[in-house]
Phi, psi and omega in degrees: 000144170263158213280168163314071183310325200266130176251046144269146214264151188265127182242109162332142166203161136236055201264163179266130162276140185256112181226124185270134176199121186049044192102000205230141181263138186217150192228143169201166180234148179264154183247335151216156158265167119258184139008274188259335170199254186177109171298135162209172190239099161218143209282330182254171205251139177259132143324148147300163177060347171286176204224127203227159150257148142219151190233126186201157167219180189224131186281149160193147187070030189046008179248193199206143206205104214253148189219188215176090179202149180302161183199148164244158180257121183271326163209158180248105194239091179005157134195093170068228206245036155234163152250166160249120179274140151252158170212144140247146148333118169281339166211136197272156172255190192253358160290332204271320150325297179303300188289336187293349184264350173276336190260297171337279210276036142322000000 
């Protein structure tokens, strides 16, 4: 098994993710956030390394806060007839900074 690269801390979610890869529009659900990126449960299998969009957002404060961003695939993990993806962000915004560090120190 490989050990754990991220030391950020992983905030649960299940909210639905939009992922664009190679022209194709994709539905996934997420499973966690960070720092730098962002865990999902999706039905078609992802590369390492390929470079994705996804679009999501994360509730907090009662409003909804919608985000976009490039990504690289960091792993792809089998699981029955789903995959699980993780991606980083190739660059973060300081809304998206902001709030994941506002929900983190809860």
């Amino acid at each position: 098994m490989k050990a754990e690269q991220r030391t950020a801390k992983r905030l649960p979610s299940s909210r639905p993710v939009v992922y664009l890869h190679d022209k194709h529009n994709s539905y996934a659900t997420m499973t966690d956030f960070s720092s730098n990126g962002i865990g999902f449960i999706a039905d078609i299998e992802s590369l390492d390394n390929d470079f994705i969009e996804v679009h999501f957002d994360i509730i907090a404060n009662k409003e909804i806060y919608p985000f976009q961003f490039k990504a690289e695939v960091k792993h792809c993990t089998h699981l029955n007839h789903k995959c699980h993806i993780g991606v980083q962000f190739d660059i973060t915004t300081q809304a998206y900074t902001q709030l994941y560090n506002q929900l983190a120190s809860r």
